[in-house]
PyMOL Python script that loads the backbone (N, CA, C, O; Angstrom):
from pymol import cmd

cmd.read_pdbstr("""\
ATOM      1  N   UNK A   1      21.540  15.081   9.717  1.00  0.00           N
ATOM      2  CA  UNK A   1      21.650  15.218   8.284  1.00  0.00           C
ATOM      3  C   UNK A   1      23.039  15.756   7.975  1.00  0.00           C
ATOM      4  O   UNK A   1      23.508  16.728   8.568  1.00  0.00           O
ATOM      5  N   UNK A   2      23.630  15.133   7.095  1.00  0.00           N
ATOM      6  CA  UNK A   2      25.197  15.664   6.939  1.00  0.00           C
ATOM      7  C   UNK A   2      25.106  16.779   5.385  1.00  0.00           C
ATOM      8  O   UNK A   2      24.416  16.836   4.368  1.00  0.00           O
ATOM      9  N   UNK A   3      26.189  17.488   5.958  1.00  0.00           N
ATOM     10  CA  UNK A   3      26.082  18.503   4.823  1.00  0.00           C
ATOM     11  C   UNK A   3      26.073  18.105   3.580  1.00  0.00           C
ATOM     12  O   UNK A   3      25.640  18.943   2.789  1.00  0.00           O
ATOM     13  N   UNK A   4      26.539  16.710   2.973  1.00  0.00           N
ATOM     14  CA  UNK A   4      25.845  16.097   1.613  1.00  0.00           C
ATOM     15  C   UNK A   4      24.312  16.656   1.431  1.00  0.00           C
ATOM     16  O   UNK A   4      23.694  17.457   0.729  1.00  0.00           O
ATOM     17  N   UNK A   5      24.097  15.769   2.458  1.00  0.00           N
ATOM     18  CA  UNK A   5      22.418  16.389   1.923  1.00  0.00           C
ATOM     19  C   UNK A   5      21.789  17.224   2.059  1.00  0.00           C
ATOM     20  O   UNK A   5      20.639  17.135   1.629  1.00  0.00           O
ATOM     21  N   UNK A   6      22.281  18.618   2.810  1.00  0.00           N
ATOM     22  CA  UNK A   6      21.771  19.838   2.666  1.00  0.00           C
ATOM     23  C   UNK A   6      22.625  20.638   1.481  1.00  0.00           C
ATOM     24  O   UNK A   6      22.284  21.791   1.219  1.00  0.00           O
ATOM     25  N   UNK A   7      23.350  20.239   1.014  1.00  0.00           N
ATOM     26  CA  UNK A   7      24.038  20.901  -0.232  1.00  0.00           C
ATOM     27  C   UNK A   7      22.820  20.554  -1.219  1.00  0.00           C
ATOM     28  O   UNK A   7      22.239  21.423  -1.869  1.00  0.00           O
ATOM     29  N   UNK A   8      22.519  19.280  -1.258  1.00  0.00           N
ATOM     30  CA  UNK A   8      21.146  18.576  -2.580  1.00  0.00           C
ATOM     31  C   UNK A   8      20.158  19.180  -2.407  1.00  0.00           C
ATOM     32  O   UNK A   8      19.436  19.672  -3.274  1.00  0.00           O
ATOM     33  N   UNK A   9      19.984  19.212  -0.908  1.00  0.00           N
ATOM     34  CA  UNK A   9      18.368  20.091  -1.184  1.00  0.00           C
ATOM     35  C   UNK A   9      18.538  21.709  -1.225  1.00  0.00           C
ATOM     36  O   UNK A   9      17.512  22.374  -1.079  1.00  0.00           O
ATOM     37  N   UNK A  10      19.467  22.208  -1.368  1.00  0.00           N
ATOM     38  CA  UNK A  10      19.545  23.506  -1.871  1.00  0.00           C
ATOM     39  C   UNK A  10      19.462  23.685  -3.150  1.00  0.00           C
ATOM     40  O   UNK A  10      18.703  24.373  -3.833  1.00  0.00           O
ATOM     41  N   UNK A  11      20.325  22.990  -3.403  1.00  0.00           N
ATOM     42  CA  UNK A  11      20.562  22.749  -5.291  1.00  0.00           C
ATOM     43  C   UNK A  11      18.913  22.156  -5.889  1.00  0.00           C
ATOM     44  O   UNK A  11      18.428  22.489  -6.971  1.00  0.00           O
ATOM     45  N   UNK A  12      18.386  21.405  -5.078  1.00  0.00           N
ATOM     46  CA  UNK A  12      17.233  20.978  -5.816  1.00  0.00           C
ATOM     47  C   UNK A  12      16.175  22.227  -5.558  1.00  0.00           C
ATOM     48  O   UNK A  12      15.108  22.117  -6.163  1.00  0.00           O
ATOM     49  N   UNK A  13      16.339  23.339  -4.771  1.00  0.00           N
ATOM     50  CA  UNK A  13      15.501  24.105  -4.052  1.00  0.00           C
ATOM     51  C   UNK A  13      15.606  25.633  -4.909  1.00  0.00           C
ATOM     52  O   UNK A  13      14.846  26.578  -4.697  1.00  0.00           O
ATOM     53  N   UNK A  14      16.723  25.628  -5.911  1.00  0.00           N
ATOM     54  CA  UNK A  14      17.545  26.750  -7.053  1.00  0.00           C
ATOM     55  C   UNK A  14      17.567  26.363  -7.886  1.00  0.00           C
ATOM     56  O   UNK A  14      17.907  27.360  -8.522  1.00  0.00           O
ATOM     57  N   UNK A  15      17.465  25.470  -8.726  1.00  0.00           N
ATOM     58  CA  UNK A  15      17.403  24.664 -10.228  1.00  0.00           C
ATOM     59  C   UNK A  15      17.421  23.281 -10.189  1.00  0.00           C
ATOM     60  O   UNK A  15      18.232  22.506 -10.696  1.00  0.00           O
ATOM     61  N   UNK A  16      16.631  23.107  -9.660  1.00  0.00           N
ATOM     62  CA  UNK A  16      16.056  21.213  -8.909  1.00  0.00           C
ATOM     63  C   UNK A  16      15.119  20.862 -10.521  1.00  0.00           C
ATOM     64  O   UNK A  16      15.091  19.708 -10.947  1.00  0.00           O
ATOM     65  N   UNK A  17      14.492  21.879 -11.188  1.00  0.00           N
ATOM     66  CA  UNK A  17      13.865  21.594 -12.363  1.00  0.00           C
ATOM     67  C   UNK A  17      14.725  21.124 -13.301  1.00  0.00           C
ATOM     68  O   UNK A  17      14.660  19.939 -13.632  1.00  0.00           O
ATOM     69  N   UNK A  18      15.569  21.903 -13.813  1.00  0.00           N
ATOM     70  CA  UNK A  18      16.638  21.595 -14.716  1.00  0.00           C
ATOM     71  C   UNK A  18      17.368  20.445 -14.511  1.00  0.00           C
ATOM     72  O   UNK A  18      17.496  19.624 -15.419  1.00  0.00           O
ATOM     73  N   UNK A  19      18.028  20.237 -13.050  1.00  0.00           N
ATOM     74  CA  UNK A  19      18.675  19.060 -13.020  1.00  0.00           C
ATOM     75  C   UNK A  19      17.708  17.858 -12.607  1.00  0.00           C
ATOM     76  O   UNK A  19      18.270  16.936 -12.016  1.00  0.00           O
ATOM     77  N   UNK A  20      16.561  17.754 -12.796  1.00  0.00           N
ATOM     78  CA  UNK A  20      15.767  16.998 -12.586  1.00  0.00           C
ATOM     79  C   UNK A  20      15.412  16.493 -13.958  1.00  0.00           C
ATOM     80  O   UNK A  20      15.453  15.271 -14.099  1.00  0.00           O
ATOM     81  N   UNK A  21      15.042  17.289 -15.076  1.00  0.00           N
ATOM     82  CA  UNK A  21      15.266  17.288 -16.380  1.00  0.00           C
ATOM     83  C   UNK A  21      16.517  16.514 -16.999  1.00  0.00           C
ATOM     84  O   UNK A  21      16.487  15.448 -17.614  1.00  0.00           O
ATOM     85  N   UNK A  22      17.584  17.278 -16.701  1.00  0.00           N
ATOM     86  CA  UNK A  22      18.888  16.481 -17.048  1.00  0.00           C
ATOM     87  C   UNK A  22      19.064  14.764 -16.636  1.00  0.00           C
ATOM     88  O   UNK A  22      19.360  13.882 -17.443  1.00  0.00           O
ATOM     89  N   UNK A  23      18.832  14.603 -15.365  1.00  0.00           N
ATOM     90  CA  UNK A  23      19.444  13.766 -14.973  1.00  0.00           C
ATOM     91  C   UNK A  23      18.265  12.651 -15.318  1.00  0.00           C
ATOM     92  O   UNK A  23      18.812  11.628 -15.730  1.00  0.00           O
ATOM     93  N   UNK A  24      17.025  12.542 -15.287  1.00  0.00           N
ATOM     94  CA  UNK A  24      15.641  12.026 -15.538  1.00  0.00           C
ATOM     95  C   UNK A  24      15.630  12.337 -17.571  1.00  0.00           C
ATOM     96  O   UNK A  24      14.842  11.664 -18.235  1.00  0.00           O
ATOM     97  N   UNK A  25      16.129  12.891 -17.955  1.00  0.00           N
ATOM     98  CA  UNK A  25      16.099  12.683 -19.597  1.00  0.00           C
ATOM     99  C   UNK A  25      14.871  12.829 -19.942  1.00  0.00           C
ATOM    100  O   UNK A  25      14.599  12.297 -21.018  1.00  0.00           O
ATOM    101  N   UNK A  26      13.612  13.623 -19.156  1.00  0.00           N
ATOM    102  CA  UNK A  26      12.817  13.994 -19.887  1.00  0.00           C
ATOM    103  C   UNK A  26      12.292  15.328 -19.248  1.00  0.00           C
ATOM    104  O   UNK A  26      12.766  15.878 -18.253  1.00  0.00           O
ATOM    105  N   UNK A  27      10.955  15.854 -20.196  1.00  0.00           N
ATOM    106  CA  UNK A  27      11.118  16.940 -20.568  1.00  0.00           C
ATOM    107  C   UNK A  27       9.789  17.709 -19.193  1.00  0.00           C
ATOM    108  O   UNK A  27       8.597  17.509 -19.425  1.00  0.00           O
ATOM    109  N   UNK A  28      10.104  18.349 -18.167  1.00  0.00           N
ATOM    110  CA  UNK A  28       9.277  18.252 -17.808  1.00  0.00           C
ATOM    111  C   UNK A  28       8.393  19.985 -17.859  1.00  0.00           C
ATOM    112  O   UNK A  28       8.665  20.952 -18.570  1.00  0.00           O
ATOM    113  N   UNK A  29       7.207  19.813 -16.719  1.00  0.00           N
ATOM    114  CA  UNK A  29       6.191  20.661 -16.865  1.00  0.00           C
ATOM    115  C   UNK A  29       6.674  21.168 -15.934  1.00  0.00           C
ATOM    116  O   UNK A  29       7.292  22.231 -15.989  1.00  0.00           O
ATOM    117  N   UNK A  30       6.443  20.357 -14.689  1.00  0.00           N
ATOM    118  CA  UNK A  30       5.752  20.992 -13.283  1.00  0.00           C
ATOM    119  C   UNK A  30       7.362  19.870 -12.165  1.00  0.00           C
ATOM    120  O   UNK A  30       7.796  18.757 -12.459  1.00  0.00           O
ATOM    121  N   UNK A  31       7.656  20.486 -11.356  1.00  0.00           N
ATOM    122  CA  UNK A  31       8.487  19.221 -10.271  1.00  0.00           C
ATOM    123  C   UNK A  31       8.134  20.489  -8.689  1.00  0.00           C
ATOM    124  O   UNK A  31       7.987  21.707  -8.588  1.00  0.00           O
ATOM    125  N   UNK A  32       8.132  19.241  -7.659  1.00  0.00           N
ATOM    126  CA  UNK A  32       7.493  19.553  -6.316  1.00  0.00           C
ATOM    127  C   UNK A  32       8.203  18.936  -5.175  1.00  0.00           C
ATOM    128  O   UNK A  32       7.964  17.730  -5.134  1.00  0.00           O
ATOM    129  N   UNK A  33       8.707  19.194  -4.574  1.00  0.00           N
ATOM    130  CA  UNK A  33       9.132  18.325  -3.465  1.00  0.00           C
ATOM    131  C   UNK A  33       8.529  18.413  -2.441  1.00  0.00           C
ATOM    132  O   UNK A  33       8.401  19.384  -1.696  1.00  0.00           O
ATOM    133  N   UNK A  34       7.822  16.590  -2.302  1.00  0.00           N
ATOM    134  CA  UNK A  34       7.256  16.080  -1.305  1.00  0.00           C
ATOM    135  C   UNK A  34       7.848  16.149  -0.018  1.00  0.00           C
ATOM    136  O   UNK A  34       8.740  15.478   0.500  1.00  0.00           O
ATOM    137  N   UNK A  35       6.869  17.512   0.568  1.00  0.00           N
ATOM    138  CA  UNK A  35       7.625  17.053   2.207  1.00  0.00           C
ATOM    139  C   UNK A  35       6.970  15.713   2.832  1.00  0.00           C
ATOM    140  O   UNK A  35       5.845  15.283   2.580  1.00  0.00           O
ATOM    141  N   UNK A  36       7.874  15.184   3.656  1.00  0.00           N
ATOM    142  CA  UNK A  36       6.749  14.302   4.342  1.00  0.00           C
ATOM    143  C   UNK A  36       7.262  14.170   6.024  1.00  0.00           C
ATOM    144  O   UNK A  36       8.404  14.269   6.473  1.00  0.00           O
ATOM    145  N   UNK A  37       5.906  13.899   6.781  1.00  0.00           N
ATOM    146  CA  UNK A  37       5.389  13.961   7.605  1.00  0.00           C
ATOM    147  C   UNK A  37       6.478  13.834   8.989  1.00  0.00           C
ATOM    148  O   UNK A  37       6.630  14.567   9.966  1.00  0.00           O
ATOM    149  N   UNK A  38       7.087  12.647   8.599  1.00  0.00           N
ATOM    150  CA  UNK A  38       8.062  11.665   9.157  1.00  0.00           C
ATOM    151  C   UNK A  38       9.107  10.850   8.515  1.00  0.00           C
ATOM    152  O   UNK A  38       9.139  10.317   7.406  1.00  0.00           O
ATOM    153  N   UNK A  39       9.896  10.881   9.417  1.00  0.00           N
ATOM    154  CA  UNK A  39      10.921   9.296   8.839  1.00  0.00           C
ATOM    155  C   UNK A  39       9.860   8.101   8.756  1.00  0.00           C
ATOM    156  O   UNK A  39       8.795   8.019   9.368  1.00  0.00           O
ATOM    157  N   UNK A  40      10.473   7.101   7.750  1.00  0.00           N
ATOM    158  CA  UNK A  40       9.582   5.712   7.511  1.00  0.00           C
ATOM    159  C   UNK A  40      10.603   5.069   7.175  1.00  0.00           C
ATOM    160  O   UNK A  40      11.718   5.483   6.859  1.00  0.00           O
ATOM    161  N   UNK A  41       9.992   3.503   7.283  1.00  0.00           N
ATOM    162  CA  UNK A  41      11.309   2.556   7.423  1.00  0.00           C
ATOM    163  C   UNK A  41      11.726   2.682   5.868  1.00  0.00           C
ATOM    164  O   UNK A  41      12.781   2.155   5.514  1.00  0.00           O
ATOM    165  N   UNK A  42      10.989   3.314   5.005  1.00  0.00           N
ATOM    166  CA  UNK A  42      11.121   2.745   3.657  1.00  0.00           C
ATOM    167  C   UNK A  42      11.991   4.156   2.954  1.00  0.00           C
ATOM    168  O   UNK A  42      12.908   3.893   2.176  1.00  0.00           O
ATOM    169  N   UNK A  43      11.729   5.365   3.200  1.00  0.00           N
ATOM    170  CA  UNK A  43      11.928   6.961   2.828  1.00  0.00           C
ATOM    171  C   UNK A  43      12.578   7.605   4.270  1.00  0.00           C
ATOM    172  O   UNK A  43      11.832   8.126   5.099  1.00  0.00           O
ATOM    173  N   UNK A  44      14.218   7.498   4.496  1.00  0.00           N
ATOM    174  CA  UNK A  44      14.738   8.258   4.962  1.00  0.00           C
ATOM    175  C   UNK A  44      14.912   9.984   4.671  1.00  0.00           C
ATOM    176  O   UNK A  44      14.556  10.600   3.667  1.00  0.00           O
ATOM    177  N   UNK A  45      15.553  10.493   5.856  1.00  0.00           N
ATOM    178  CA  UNK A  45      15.761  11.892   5.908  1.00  0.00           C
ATOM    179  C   UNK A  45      16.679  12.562   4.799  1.00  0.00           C
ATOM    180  O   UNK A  45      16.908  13.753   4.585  1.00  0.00           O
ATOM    181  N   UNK A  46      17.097  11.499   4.211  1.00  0.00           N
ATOM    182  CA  UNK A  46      18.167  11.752   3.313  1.00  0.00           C
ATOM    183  C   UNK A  46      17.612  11.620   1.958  1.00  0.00           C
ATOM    184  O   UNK A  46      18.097  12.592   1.379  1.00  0.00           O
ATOM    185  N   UNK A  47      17.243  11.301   1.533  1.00  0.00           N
ATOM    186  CA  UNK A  47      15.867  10.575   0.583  1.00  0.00           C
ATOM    187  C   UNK A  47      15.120  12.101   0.344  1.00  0.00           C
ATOM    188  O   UNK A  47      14.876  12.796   1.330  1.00  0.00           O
ATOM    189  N   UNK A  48      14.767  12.585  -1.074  1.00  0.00           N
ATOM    190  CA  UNK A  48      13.980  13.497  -1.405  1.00  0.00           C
ATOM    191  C   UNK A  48      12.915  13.092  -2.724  1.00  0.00           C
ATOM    192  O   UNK A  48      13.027  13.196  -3.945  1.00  0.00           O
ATOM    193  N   UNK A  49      11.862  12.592  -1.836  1.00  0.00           N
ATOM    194  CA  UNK A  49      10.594  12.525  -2.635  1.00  0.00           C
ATOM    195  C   UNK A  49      10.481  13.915  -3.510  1.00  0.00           C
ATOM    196  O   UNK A  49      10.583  15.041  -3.024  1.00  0.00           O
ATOM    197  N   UNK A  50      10.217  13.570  -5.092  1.00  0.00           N
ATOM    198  CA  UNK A  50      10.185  14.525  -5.794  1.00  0.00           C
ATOM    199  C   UNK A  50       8.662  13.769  -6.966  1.00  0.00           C
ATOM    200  O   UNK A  50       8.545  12.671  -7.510  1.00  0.00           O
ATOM    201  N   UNK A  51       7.705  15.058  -6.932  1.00  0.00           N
ATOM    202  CA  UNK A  51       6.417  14.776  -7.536  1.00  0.00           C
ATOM    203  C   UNK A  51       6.891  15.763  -8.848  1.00  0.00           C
ATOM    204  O   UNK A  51       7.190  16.955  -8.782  1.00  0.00           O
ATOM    205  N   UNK A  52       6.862  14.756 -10.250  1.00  0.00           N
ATOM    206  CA  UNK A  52       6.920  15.493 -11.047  1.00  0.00           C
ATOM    207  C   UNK A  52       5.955  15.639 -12.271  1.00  0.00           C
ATOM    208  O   UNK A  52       4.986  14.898 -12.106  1.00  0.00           O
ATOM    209  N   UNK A  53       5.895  16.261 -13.309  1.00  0.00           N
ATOM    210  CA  UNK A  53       5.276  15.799 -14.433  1.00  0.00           C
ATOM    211  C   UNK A  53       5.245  16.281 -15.564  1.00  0.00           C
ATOM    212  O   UNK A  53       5.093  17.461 -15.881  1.00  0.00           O
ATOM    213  N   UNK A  54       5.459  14.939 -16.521  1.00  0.00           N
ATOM    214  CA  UNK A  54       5.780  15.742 -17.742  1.00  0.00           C
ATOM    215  C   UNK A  54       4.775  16.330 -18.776  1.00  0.00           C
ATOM    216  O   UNK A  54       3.549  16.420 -18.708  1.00  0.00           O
ATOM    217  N   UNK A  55       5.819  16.776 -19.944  1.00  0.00           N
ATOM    218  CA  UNK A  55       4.672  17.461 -20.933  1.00  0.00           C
ATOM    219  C   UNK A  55       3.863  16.805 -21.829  1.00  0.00           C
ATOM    220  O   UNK A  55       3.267  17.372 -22.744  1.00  0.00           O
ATOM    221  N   UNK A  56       3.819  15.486 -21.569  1.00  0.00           N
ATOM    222  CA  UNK A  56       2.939  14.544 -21.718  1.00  0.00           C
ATOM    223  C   UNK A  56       2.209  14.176 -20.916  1.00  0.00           C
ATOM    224  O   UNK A  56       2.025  12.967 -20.781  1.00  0.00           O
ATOM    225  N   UNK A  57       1.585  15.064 -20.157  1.00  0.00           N
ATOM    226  CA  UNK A  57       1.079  14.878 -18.634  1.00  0.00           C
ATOM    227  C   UNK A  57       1.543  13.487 -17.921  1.00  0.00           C
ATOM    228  O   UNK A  57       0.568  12.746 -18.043  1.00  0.00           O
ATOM    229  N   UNK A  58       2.191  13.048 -17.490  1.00  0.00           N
ATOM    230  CA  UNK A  58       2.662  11.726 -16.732  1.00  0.00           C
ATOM    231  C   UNK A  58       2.511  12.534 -15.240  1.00  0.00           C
ATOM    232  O   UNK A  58       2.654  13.749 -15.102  1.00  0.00           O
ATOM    233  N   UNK A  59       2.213  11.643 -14.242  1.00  0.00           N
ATOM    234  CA  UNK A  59       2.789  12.315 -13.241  1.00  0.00           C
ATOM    235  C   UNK A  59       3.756  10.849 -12.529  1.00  0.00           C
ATOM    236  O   UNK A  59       3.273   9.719 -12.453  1.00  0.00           O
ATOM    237  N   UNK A  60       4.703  11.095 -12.222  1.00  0.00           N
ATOM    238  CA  UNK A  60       5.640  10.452 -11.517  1.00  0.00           C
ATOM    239  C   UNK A  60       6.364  10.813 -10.341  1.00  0.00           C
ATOM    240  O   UNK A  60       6.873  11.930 -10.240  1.00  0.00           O
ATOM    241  N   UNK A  61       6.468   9.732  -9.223  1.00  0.00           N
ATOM    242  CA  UNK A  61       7.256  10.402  -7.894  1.00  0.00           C
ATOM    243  C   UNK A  61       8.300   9.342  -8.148  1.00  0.00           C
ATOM    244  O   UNK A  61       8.320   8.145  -8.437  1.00  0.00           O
ATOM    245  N   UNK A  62       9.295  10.469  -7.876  1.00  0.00           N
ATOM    246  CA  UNK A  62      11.036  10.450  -7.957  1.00  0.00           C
ATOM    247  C   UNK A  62      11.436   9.987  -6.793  1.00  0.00           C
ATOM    248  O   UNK A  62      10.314   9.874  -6.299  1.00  0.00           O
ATOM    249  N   UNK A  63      12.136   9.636  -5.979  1.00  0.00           N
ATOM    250  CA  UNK A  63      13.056   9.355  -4.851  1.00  0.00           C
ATOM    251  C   UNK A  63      14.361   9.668  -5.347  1.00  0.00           C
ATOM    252  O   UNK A  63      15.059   8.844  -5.939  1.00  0.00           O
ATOM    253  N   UNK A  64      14.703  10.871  -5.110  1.00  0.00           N
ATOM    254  CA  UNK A  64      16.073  10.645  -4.781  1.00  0.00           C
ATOM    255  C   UNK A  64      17.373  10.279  -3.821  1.00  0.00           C
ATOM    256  O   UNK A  64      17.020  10.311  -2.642  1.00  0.00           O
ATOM    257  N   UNK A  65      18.471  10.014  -3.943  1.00  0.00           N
ATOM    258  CA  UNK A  65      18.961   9.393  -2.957  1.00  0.00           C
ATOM    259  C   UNK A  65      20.328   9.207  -3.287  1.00  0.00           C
ATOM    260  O   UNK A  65      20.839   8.238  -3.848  1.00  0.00           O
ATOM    261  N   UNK A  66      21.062  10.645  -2.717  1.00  0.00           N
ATOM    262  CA  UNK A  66      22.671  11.035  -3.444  1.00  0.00           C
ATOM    263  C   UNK A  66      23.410  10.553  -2.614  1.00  0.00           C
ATOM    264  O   UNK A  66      23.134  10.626  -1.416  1.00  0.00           O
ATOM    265  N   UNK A  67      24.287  10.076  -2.972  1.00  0.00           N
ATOM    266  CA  UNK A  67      25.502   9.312  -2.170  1.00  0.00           C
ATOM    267  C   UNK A  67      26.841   9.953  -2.366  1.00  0.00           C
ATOM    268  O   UNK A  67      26.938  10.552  -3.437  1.00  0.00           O
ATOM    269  N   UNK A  68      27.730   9.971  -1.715  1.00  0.00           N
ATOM    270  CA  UNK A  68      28.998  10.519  -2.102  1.00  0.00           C
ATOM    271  C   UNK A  68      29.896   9.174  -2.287  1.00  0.00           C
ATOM    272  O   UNK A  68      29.596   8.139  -1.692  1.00  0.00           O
ATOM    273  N   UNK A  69      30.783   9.245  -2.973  1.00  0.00           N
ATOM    274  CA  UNK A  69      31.771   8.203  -3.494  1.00  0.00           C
ATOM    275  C   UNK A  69      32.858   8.090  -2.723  1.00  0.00           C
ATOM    276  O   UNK A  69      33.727   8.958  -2.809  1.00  0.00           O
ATOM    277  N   UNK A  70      33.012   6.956  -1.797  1.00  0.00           N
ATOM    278  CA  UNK A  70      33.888   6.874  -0.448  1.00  0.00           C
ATOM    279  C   UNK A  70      35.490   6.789  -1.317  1.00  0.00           C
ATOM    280  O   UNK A  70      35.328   6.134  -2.346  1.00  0.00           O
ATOM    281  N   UNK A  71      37.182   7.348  -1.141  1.00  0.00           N
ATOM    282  CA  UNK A  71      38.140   7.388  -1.723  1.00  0.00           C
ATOM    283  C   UNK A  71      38.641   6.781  -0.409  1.00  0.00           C
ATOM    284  O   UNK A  71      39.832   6.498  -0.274  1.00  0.00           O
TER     285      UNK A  71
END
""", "prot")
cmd.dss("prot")
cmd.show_as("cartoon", "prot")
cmd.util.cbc("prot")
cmd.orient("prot")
């Protein structure tokens, strides 16, 4: 795992609500991050399943999946 993605899951692990809010444009209740079990061909290590839901009760799972911008 390269330090990209342990910088994200810190940040999502200290105000992962808010910028989950921000960046998703809605308003939420509750957000969770899905650990999971294993790597899968489909949800890498890099990849952060996020269970959220809003104040319209929705529940929705997020994938995130941050990239850095190659210069």
């Amino acid at each position: 795992m390269g330090s990209y993605d342990v910088a994200m899951k810190v940040i999502l692990s200290h105000c992962g609500h808010a910028a989950l809010e921000y960046f998703l444009g809605l308003e939420l209740e509750a957000s969770e991050i899905v650990a999971l079990p294993q790597e899968t061909a489909s949800v890498r290590r890099s990849d952060v399943p996020v269970r959220v839901r809003t104040r319209e009760v929705r529940v929705l799972l997020v994938l995130l999946e941050v990239q850095r911008k190659s210069t």
